[in-house]
LOVEXPA-129024 format. One line per 3 residues: number of its first residue (from 1); their letters; for each residue z, x, y of C-alpha. Coordinates in steps of 0.5 Angstrom, whole numbers. Layout:
N
NUM	A	Z:X:Y | ...
REM end
This chain:
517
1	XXX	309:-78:116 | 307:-71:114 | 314:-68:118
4	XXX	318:-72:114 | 314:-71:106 | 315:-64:110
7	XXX	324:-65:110 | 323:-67:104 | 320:-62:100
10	XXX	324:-57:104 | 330:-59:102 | 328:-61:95
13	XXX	327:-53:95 | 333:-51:99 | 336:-54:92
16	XXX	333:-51:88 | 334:-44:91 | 342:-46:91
19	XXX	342:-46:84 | 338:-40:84 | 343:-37:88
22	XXX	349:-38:84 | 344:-36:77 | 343:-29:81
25	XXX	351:-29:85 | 348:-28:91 | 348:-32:98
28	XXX	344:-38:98 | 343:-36:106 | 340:-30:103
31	XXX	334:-34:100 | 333:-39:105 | 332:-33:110
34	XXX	326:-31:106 | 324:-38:104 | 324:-40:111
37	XXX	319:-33:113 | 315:-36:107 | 314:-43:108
40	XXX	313:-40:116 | 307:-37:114 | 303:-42:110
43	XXX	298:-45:112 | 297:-52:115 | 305:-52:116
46	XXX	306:-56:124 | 310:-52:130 | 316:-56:131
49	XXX	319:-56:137 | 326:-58:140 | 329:-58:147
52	XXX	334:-52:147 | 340:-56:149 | 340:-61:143
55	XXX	339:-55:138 | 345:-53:140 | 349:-59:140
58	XXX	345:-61:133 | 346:-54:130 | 352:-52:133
61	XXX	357:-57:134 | 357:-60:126 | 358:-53:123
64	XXX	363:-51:128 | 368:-57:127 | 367:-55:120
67	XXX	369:-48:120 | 376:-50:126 | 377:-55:120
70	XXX	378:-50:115 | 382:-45:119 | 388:-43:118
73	XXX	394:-42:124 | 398:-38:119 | 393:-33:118
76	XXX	391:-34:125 | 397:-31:128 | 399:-27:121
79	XXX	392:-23:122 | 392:-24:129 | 391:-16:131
82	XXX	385:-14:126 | 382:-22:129 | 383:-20:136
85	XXX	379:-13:134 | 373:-17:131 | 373:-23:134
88	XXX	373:-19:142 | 372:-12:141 | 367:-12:136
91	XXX	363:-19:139 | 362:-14:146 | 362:-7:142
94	XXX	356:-10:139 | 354:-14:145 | 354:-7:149
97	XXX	350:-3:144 | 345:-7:142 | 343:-9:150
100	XXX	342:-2:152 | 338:-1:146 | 334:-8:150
103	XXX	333:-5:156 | 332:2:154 | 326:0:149
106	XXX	323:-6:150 | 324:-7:158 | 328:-12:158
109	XXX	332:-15:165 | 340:-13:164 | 342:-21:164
112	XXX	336:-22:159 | 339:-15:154 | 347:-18:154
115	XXX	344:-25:151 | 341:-21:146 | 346:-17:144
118	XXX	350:-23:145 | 347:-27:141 | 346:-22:134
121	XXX	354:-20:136 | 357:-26:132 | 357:-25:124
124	XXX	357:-31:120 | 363:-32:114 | 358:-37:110
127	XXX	354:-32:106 | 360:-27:105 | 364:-33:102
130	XXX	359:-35:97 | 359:-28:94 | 367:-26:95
133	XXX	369:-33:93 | 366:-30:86 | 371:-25:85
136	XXX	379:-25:87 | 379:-20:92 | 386:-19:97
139	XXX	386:-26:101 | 388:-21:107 | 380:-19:108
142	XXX	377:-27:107 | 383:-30:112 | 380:-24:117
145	XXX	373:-26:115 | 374:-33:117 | 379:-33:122
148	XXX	373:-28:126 | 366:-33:123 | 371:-39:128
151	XXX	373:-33:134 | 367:-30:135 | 362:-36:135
154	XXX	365:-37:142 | 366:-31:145 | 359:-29:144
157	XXX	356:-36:146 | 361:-35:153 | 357:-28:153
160	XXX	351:-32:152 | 352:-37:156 | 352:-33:163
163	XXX	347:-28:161 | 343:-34:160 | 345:-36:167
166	XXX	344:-29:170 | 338:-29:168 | 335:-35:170
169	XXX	338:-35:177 | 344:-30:180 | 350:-31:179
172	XXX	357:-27:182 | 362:-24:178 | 367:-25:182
175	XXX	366:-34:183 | 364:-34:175 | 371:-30:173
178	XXX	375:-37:176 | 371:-42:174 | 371:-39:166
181	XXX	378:-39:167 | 379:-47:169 | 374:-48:164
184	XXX	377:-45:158 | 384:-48:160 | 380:-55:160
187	XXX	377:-54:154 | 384:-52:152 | 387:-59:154
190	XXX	380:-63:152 | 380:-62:145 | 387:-63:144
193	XXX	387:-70:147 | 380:-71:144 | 383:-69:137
196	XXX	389:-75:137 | 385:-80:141 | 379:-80:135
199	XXX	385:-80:130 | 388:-86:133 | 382:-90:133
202	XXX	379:-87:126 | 386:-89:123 | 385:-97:124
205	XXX	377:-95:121 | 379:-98:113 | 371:-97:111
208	XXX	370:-90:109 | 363:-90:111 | 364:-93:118
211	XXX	369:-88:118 | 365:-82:117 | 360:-84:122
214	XXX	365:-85:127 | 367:-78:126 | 360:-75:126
217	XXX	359:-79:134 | 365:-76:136 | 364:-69:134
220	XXX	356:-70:138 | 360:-74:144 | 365:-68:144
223	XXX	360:-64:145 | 356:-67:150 | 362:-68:155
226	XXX	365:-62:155 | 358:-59:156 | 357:-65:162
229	XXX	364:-63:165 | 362:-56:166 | 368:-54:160
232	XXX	366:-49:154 | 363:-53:149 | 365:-48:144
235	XXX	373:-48:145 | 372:-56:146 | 370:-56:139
238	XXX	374:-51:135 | 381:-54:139 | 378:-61:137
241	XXX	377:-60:130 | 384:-56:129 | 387:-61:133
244	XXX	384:-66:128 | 386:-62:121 | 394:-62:123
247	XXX	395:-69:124 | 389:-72:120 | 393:-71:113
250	XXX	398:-77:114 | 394:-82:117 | 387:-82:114
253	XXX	386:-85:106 | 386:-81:100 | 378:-85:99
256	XXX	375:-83:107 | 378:-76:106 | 374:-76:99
259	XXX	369:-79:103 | 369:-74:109 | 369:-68:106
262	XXX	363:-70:101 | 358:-72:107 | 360:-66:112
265	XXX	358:-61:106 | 352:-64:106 | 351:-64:112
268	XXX	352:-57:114 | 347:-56:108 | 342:-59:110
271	XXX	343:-56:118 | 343:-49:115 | 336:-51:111
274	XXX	333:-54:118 | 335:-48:122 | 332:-43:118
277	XXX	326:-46:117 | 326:-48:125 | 326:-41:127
280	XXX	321:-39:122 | 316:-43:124 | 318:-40:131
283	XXX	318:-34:129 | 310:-35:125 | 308:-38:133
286	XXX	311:-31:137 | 308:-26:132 | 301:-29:133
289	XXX	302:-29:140 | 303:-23:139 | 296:-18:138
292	XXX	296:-11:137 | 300:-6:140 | 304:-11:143
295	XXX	305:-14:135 | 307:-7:133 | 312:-5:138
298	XXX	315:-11:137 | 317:-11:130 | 319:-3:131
301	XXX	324:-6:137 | 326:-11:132 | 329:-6:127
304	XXX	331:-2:131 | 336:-8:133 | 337:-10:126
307	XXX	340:-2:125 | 344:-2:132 | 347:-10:128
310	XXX	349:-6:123 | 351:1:124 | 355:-2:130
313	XXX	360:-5:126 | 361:0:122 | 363:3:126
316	XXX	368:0:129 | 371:-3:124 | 372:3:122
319	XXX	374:7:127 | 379:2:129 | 382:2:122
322	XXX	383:11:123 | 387:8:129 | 390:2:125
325	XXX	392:7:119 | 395:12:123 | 400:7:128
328	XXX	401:5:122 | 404:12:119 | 409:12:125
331	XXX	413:4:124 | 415:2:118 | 415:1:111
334	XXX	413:-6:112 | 408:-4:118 | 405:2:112
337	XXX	403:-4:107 | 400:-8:112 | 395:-3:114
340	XXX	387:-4:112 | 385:1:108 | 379:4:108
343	XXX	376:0:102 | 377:-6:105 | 374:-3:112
346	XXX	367:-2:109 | 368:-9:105 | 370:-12:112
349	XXX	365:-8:115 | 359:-9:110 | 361:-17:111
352	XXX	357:-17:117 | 350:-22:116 | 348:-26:121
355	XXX	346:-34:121 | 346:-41:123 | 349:-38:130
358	XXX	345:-33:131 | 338:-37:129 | 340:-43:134
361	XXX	342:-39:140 | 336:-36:140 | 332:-42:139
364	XXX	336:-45:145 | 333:-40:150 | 329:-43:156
367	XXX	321:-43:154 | 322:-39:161 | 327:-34:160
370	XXX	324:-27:159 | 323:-23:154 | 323:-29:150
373	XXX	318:-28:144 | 321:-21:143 | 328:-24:143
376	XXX	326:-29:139 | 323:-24:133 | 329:-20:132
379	XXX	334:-25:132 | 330:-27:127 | 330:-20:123
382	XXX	337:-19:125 | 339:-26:121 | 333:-24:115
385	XXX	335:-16:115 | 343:-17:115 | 343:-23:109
388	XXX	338:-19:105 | 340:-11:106 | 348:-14:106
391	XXX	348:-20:102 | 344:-18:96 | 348:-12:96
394	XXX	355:-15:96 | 356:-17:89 | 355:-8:88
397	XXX	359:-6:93 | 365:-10:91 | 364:-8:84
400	XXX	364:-1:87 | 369:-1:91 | 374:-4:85
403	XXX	379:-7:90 | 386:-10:87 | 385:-17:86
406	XXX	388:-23:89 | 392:-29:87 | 396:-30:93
409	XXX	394:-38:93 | 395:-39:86 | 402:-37:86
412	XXX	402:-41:94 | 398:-47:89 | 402:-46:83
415	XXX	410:-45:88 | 407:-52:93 | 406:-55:87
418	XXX	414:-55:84 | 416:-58:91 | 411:-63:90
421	XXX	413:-66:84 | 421:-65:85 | 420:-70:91
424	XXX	416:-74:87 | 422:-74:82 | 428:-75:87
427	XXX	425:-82:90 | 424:-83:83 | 431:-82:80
430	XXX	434:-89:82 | 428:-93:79 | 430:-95:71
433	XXX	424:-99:69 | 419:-97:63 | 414:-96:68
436	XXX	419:-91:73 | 421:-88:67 | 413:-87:64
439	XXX	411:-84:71 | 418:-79:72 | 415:-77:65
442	XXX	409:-75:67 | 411:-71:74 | 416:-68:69
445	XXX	411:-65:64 | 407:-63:71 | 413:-60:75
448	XXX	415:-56:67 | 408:-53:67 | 408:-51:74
451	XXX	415:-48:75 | 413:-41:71 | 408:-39:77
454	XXX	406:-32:73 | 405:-38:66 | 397:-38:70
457	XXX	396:-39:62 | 400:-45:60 | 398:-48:67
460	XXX	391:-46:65 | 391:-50:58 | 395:-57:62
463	XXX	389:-58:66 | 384:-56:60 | 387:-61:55
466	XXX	387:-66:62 | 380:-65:62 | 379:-66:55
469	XXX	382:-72:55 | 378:-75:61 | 372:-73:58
472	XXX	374:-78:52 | 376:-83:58 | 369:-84:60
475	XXX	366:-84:54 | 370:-91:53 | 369:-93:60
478	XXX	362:-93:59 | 363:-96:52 | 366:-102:55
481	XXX	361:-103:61 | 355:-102:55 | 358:-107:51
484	XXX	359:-112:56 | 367:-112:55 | 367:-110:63
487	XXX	362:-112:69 | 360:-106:75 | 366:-109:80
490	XXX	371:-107:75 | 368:-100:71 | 367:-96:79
493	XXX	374:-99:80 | 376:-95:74 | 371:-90:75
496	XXX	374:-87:82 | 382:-87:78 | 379:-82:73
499	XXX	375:-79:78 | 380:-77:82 | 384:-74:77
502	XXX	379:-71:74 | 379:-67:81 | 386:-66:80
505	XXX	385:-62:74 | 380:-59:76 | 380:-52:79
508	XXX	379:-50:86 | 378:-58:86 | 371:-58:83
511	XXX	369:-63:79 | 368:-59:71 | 368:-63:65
514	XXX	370:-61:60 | 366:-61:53 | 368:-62:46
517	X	363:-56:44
REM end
């Protein structure tokens, strides 16, 4: 009982930090970093422990499904050079560096030094996303920030995955090269046909709740098979979710996927709010196992690494744009215009907090695993430093370096948004009765306001006046269920049509009443 009134008091708090959060434009993970070191330390609080294997599958499997949902092939493939950059070459570099500091510093066994590294390499695009979705900076750099959050999870939990391996037992390259390649294209071809048998057996769910469910047993049963078949658990997951997110669209209802998408929110929230104070908790137990000098060189060990996250991928992210912009000097035009700047260098560089990802691996490591303590105890620095020193200054730096801003998906918006409701008015061109002509009305006025792309301000007024009108919408539904003119049944009918046009008029999709005031 006290662990669950625990929960509940955390995640009441977690709420109450995300306002705060948006109150002061900063991350939310960067206060629950810190809440968590606060709640760690008070006295009374109980040490939690998990297994390893399932804190992976717990923490992990959700949260990347959610990430692969919302990921782009387009901008994938358009941005595929400075990915493949980030998402290897900066996951090793990272990796590379960090584990010579492990072994040169604090001793470390070789194998025990890479999954460190490895598992501080990967930055997450959670804490980055909730500053730079503040302000319209180019969509290049948060397509690039997204795209590498999804890519180099599973190139530094690979990484992790043998280090963690050789460290426990040996393992030879030469018989571990073959079986990684087998188990990437199994991965591969797994998660594919995975993601269409769970759209086949989803599209005969009509109940939104039960279809939610089955969605959340499916991301953990993918999961767990893969881990089971020897597969890359990681790969499985992302190919799985991306396979799901093509197809989903036409064969899954309007109310699920409204449904869906709340529930899954949540759920990410609530892992986030979880993990960071699971690692506190551990965090609390290492350092009073550690006494005196120990206690000490473990935390100058644990800044050192925190400087070598840092400083690292500023470096090669910079130095790889020198070497972009200059490649870029020699092609064309087009390829010039495609250059990073060095603007967007240091913004893409600075973007480099750590979170769930990092907390997890390192909560997942063996209580047997060497070095275990002082592994644990920077990854938890690394995760607190880089969302403090980094998220905090985020808002800053962007104001500093004053970058052009973005509209490229509110013209995309606005240009889909024509094609959609000209198809609307085609299928709708051969109906003559009053209530055909009422609804060609209506798509037309939406199709006159959004024709224009560069009117943001006429498309801007639509949706307010919309808004408007919905507020005097609500205040007579409400009015006839006061009354008693309408029972429950017919009010929440009524209330999920003026909802959903409430999230259409609304912007980014969220829900923003409009007040007379």
């Amino acid at each position: 009982m006290a662990l669950f009134e625990l929960t509940l008091v955390l995640l009441l708090i977690a709420v109450a930090l995300t306002a705060l959060s948006r109150r002061l434009e900063v991350p939310y993970p960067s206060l629950l970093a810190l809440a968590g070191v606060g709640i760690a330390f008070v006295p009374g609080v109980p040490t939690i422990e998990i297994d390893p294997e399932l804190a992976l599958a717990l923490f992990i499997a959700p949260v990347l499904l959610d990430a692969a949902y919302d990921t782009s092939l387009r901008d994938l493939n358009r941005y595929r050079v400075p990915l493949a950059l980030l998402a290897l070459g900066a996951v090793l570099f990272t990796t590379a560096a960090v584990a010579l500091v492990g072994w040169a510093m604090a001793g470390l066994p070789i194998a025990a030094a890479i999954a460190l590294g490895a598992i501080v390499a990967p930055p997450d695009a959670v804490a980055a996303s909730a500053v730079l979705g503040q302000f319209k900076v180019p969509h290049r750099i948060t397509a690039i920030l997204q795209g590498e959050s999804l890519l180099n999870d599973a190139t530094a939990l690979l990484i992790y995955r043998i280090a963690v391996a050789a460290a426990l037992g040996p393992v030879l390259l030469s018989n571990a090269a073959p079986m990684i390649a087998l188990s990437t294209v199994g991965s591969l071809v797994t998660g594919y046909a995975l993601g269409h048998l769970s759209l086949a057996t989803l599209s005969r769910i009509e109940d939104a709740a039960s279809g939610t469910v089955v969605q959340f047993a499916g991301t953990f049963g993918v999961w767990i098979l893969a881990d089971r078949l020897g597969l890359s658990a990681i790969i499985t997951i992302v190919v799985y979710a991306m396979t799901i997110a093509r197809t989903a669209p036409r064969r899954m209802s309007a109310r699920k996927r409204v449904s869906s998408y709340s529930v899954w929110e949540t759920a990410v929230f609530v892992l986030t709010v979880l993990a960071f104070v699971l690692m506190g908790l551990q965090a609390r137990t290492i350092v009073e196992r550690l006494a005196g000098a120990g206690q000490l060189s473990a935390f100058v060990f644990a800044a050192a690494v925190l400087a070598v996250v840092i400083v690292s991928r500023l470096v090669w992210v910079l130095g790889c744009g020198v070497i972009l912009r200059a490649l870029a000097r020699l092609g064309s035009a087009e390829q010039q215009k495609e250059a990073p700047s060095f603007r967007g260098g240091v913004l893409i560089g600075w973007c480099g907090m750590r979170g769930l990802v990092t907390l997890v691996a390192a909560f997942a490591l063996p209580q047997d695993f060497p070095g275990r303590d002082p592994i644990v105890l920077a990854a938890f620095s690394v995760v607190l430093g880089t969302l403090v020193l980094q998220g905090m200054s985020l808002k800053p730096l962007l104001r500093l370096l004053n970058l052009d801003p973005d509209e490229t998906v509110d013209r995309e918006v606005a240009q889909a948004r024509v094609v959609v409701m000209q198809a609307a008015l085609d299928i709708l061109s051969g109906k003559t009765s009053d209530a055909a002509a009422a609804v060609r009305e209506q798509y037309a006025a939406q199709r006159k306001i959004a024709k224009n792309p560069d009117d943001a301000q006429a498309a801007t007024e639509y949706d307010r006046l919309r808004l408007y009108a919905i507020k005097s919408q609500r205040d007579a539904l409400e009015e006839l269920r006061r009354n008693g003119t309408i029972g429950d049944e017919a009010y929440h009918r009524l209330e999920e049509e003026i909802d959903w046009s409430e999230l259409a008029a609304s912007p980014a999709g969220r829900f923003q009443p409009l007040t007379t005031t």
